[in-house]
N, C-alpha and C positions, 0 to 999 in steps of 0.2 A: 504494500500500500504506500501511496507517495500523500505527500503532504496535498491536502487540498487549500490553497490560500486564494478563491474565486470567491464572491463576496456571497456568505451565506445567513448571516444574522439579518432576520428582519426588521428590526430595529436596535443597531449598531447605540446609534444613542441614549436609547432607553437602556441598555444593559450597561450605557458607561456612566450614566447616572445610579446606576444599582451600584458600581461598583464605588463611586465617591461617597454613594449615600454608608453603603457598610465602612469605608474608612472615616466616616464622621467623630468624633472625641476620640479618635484612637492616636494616641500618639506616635513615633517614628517605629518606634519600635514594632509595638503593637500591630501597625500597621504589615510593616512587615512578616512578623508572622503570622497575619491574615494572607498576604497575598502568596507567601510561602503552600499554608494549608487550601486555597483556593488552587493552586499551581499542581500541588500532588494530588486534590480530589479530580480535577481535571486529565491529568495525566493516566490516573489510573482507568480512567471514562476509557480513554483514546486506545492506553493498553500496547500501543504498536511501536517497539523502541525504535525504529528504522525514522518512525515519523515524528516522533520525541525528538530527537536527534538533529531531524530537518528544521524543526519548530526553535531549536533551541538555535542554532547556527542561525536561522532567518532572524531571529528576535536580537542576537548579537552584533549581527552585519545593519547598519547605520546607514550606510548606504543604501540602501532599497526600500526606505522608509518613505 
């Protein structure tokens, strides 16, 4: 399975206000281990280390943003 990065969220926005609304009073840290624990419940959704991998390098590379 290869990474699918084709636009598939129906509402891209709604889900990036979910995710500001849950980092609301959480401080740096905290936050971080939120998006940590959101990172591995996702990951383990996907399950496919081939495209974990792809995900992880896309998200690194700055360039393609």
């Amino acid at each position: 399975m290869n990474l699918d990065t084709s636009p598939r969220l129906q509402d891209a926005d709604g889900f990036l206000a979910l995710i500001m609304e849950a980092h609301r009073g959480l401080d740096a840290e905290a936050a971080r281990r939120f998006d940590t624990r959101l990172a591995l419940i996702l990951a383990n959704h996907i399950g496919d280390m081939a495209v974990l991998r792809e995900a992880i390098a896309l998200a690194r590379n700055t360039d393609q943003r």
